[in-house]
C-alpha positions as CSV (number, residue, x, y, z in Angstrom):
1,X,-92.4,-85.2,-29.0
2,X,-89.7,-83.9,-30.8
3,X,-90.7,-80.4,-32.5
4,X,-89.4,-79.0,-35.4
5,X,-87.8,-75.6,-35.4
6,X,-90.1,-72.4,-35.8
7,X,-86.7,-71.1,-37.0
8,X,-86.5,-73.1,-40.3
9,X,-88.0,-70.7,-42.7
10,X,-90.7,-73.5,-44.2
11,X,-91.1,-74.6,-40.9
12,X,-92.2,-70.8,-40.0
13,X,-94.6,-70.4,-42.9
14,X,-96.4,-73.4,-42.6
15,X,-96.8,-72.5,-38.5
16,X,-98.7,-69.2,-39.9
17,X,-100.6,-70.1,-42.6
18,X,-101.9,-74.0,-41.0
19,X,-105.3,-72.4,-39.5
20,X,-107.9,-70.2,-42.1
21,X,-108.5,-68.1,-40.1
22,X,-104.8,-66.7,-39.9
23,X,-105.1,-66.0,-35.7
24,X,-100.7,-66.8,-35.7
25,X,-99.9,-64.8,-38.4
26,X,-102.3,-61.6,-37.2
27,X,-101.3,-62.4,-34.1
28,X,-97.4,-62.1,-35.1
29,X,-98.4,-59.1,-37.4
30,X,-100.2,-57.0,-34.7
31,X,-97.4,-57.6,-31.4
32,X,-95.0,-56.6,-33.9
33,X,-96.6,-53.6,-35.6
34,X,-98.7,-52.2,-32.9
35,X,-101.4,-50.9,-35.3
36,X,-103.5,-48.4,-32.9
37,X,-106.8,-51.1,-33.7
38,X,-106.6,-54.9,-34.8
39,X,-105.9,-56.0,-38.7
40,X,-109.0,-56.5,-39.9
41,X,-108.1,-57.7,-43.1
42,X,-105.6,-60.1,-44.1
43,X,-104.8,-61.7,-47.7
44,X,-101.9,-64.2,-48.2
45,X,-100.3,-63.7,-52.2
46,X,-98.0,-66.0,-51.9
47,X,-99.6,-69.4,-49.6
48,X,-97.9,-72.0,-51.7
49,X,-94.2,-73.4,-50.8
50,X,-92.6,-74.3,-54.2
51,X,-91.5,-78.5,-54.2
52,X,-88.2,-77.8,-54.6
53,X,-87.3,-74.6,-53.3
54,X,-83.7,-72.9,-54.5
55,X,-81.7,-73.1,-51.0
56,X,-80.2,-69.5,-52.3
57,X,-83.5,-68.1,-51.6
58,X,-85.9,-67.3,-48.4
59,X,-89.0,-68.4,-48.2
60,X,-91.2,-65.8,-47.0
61,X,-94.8,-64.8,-46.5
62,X,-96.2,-61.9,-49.1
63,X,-99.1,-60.4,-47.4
64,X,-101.5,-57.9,-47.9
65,X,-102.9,-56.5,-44.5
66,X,-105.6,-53.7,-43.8
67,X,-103.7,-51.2,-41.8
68,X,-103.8,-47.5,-42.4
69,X,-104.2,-48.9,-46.2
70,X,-103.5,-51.6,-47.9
71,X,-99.6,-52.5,-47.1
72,X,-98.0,-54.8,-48.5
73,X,-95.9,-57.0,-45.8
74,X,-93.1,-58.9,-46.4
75,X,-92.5,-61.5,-43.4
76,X,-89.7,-64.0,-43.2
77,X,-87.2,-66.0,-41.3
78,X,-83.2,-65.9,-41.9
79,X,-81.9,-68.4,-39.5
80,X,-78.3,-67.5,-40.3
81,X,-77.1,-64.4,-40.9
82,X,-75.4,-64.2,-44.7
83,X,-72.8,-61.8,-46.5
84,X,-74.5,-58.7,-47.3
85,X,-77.6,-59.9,-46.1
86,X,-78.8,-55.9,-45.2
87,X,-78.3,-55.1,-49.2
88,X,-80.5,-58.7,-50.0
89,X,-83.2,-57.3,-47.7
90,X,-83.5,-53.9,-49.4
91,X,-83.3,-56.2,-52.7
92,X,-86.2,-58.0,-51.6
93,X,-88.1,-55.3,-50.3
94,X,-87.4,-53.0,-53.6
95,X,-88.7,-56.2,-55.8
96,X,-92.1,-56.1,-53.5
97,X,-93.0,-51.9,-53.7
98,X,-92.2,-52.6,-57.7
99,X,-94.4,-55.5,-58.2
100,X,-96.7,-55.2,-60.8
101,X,-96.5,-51.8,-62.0
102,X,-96.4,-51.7,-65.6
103,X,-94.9,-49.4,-68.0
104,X,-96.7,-46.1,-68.6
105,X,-98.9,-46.8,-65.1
106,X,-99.4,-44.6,-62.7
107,X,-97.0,-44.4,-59.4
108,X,-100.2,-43.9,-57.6
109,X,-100.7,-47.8,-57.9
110,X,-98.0,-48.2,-56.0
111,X,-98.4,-49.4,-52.3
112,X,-96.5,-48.8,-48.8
113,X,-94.1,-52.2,-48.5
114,X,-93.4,-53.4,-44.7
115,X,-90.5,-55.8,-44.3
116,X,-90.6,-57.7,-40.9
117,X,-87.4,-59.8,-41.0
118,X,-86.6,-62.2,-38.1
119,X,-83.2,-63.2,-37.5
120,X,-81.5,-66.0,-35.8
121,X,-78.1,-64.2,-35.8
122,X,-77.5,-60.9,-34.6
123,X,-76.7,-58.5,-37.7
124,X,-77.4,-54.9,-36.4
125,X,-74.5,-53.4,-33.9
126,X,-77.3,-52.0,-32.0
127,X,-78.3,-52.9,-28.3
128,X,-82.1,-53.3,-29.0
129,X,-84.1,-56.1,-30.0
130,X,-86.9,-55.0,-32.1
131,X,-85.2,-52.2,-34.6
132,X,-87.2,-50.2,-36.9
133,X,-85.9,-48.3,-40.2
134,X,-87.3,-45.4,-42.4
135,X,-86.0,-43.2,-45.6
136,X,-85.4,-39.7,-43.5
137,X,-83.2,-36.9,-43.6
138,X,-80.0,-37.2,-41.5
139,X,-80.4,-33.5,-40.0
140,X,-83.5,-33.0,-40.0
141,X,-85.1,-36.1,-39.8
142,X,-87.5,-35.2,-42.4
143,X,-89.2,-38.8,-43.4
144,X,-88.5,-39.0,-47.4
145,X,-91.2,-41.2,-48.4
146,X,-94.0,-43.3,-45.7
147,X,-93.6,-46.3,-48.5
148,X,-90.8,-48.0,-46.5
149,X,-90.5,-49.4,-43.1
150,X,-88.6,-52.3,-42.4
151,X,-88.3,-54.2,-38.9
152,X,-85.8,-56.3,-37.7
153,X,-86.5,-58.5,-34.9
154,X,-82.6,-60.4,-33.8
155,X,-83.3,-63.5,-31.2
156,X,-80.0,-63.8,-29.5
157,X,-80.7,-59.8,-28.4
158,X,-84.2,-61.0,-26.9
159,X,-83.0,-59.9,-23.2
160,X,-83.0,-56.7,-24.6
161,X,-86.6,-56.5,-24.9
162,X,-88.9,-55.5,-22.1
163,X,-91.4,-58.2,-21.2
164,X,-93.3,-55.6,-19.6
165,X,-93.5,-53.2,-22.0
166,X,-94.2,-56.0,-25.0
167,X,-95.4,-58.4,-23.8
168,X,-97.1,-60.3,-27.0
169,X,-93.7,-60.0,-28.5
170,X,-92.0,-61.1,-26.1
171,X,-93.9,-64.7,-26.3
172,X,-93.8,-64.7,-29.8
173,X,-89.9,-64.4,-29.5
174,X,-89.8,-67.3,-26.9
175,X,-91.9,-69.4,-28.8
176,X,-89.3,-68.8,-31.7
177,X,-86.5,-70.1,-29.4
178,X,-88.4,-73.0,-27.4
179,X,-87.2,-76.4,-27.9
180,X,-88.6,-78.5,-24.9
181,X,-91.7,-79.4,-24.1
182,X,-91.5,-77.7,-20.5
183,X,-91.0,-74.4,-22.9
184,X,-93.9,-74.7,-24.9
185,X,-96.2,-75.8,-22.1
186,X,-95.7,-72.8,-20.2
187,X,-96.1,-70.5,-23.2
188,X,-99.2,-72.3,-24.2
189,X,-100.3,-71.7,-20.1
190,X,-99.9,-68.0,-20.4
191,X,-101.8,-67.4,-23.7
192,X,-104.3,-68.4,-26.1
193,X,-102.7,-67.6,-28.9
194,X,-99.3,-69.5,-27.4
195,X,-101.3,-72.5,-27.3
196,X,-103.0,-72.7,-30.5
197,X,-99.1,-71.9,-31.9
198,X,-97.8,-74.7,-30.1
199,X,-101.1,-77.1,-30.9
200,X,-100.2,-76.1,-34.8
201,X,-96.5,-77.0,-34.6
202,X,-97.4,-80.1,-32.8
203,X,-99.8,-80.8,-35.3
204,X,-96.8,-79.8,-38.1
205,X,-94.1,-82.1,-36.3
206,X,-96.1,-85.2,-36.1
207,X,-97.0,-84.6,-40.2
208,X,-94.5,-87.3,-41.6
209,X,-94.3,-85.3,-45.0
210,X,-93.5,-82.0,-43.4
211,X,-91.3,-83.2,-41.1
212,X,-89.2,-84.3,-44.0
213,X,-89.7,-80.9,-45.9
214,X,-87.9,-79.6,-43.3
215,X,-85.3,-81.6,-42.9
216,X,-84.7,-81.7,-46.4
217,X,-85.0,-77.7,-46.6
218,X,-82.2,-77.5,-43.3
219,X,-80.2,-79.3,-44.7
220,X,-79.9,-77.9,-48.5
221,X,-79.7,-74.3,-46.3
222,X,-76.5,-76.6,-44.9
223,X,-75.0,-77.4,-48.0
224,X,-75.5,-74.1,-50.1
225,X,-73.8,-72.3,-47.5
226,X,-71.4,-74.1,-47.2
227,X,-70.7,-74.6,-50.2
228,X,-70.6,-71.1,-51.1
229,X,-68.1,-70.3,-47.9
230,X,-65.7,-73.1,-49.5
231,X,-66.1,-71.3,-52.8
232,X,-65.3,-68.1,-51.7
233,X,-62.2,-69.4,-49.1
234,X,-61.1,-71.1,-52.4
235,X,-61.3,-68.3,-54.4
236,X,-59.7,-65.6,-52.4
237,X,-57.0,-68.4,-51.4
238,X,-55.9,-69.1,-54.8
239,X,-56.2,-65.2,-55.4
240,X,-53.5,-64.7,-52.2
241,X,-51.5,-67.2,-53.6
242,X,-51.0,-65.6,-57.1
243,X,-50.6,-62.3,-55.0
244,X,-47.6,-63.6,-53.3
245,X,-46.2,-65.1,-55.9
246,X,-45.6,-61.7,-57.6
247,X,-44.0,-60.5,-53.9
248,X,-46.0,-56.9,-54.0
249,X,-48.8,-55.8,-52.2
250,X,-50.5,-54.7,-55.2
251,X,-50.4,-58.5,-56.6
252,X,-52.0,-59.8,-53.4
253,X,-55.0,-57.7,-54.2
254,X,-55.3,-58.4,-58.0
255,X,-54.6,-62.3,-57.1
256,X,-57.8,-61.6,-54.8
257,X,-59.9,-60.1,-56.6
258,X,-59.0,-62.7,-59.7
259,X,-60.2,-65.1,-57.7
260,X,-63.4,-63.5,-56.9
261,X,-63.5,-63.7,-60.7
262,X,-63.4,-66.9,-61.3
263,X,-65.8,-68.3,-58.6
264,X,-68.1,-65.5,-59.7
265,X,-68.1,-67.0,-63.5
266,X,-68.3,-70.6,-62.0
267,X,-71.6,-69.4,-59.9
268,X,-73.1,-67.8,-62.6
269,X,-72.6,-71.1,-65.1
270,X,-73.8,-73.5,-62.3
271,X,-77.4,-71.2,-62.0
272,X,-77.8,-70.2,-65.6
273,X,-75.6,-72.7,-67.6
274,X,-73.1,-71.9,-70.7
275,X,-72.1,-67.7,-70.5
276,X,-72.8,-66.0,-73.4
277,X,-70.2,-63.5,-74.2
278,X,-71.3,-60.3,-73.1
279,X,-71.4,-61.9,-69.4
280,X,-68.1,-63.2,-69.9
281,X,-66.9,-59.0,-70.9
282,X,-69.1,-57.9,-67.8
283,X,-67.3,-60.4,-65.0
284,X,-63.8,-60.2,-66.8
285,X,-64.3,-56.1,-66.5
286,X,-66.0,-55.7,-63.3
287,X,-64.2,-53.8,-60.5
288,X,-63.6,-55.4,-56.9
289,X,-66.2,-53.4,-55.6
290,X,-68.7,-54.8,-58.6
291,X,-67.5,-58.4,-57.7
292,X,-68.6,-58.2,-54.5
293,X,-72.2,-57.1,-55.6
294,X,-72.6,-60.1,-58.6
295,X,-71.6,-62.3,-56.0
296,X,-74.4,-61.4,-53.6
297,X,-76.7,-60.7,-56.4
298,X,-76.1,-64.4,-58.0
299,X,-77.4,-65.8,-55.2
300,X,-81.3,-64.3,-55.5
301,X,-81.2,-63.3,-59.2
302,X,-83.6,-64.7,-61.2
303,X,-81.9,-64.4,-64.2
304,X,-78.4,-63.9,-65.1
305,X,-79.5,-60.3,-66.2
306,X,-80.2,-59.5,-63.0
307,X,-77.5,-61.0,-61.5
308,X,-75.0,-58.9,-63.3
309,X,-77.4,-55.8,-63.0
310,X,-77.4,-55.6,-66.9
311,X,-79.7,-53.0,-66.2
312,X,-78.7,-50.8,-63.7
């Protein structure tokens, strides 16, 4: 059998959320976590995958799990690694511990928000697998706030990571990578849990519908990013090239960054249609360094408010 790759983002949540009981997804919570006793209690906010899901946007499970309260986790996948993809994370991760307050509410409704982020690509300079970030004090070490705490978990580094020491992990990350048959046999022979994951993705591959999910999800991932690679090689080109055509260092960088412009007002009319004028003032006034954000930003934005931080 051919088996679809736990590494497509739909392909992921489906893999978790496919029993009722939610055994893969504790499972994946606890061996990554390590809460000193099991999750007792698990509630999925988000378990349906919209039909036509915007390729600019990761599909991820919103959970709320019983651990020393009621966390909020935030679990996905990110095959490839992406521009800026550390400030889209705290993006996401700022849009969770937000959720739902109301003006004039109390910030004691607010909850703790967990981000456990798996990668395909390595993003972090650091020789560990499995890295784990607070808010605390550079000195001192003083922890800010408990309210964030955000994991990444980076494949290619998974020879990093003692099999000894984790071992649940450890299968959970193999499972991730496995491709062969041979692969998945032996995970399933070494655990439980390994075979029910690799009964429920055999179960998921021979599903004619899902199976074209995701390969219609793989390849719209495909094409938006490549697409927005071209977009941006064509936009700092022909920003180089009206650079050197003035001869002076200082035209190579406005030529760049007048570029940036224009693919930045293209994006923002392909997602949101005709710009009204105020969005027009905001792009045709923004500095380098505020291109770089809309650019990012126009990518998960919602609306084109958000994506030129109208707000902030």
């Amino acid at each position: 059998m051919e088996y679809l790759k736990p590494t497509t983002d739909l392909v992921f949540k489906l893999l978790l959320l496919r029993d009722k009981e939610l055994v893969l997804l504790r499972s994946m919570l606890e061996c990554v976590l390590e809460p000193p006793s099991p999750i007792t209690e698990i509630e999925v906010l988000n378990p349906e995958i919209e039909k036509d899901y915007p390729a600019d946007k990761t599909i991820a499970l919103d959970v709320r799990a019983k651990l020393k309260d009621l966390t909020r986790i935030d679990i996905e996948m990110q095959a490839e690694v992406r521009s800026r993809s550390a400030s889209r994370f705290l993006y996401y991760w700022a849009r969770e511990f937000g959720l739902g307050l109301k003006r004039g509410d109390s910030y004691n409704l607010l909850v703790p928000v967990t981000s456990i982020i798996w990668l395909g690509e390595d993003m972090l300079e650091s020789a560990q697998f499995h890295s784990v970030f607070h808010l605390s004090e550079d000195t001192t070490r003083e922890r800010f706030s408990s309210d964030i705490e955000i994991h990444t978990l980076e494949l290619e580094k998974l020879h990093l990571l003692s099999a000894a020491a984790h071992p649940r992990l450890y299968r959970w990350s193999r499972f991730l990578l496995a491709r062969t048959e041979e692969e998945f046999e032996q995970l399933s022979e070494e655990d439980p849990v390994m075979s029910t994951a690799k009964k429920t993705l055999e179960d998921l591959s021979a599903d004619d519908e899902v199976r074209l999910k995701a390969y219609e999800r793989e390849t719209a991932l495909r094409a938006h990013l490549h697409t927005v690679a071209a977009e941006r090689a064509e936009g700092e080109a022909a920003g180089l090239a009206k650079g050197l055509a003035k001869g002076r260092v200082e035209g190579r960088v406005e030529g760049r960054v007048e570029g940036q412009r224009a693919m930045l007002s293209r994006q923002l009319t392909k997602r949101f249609g005709e710009l009204p004028s105020w969005a027009s003032e905001r792009v045709a006034h923004a500095s380098a360094e505020q291109l770089e954000v809309y650019l990012d930003a126009v990518l998960t934005a919602a609306t084109l408010e958000a994506a030129l931080q109208l707000n902030a």
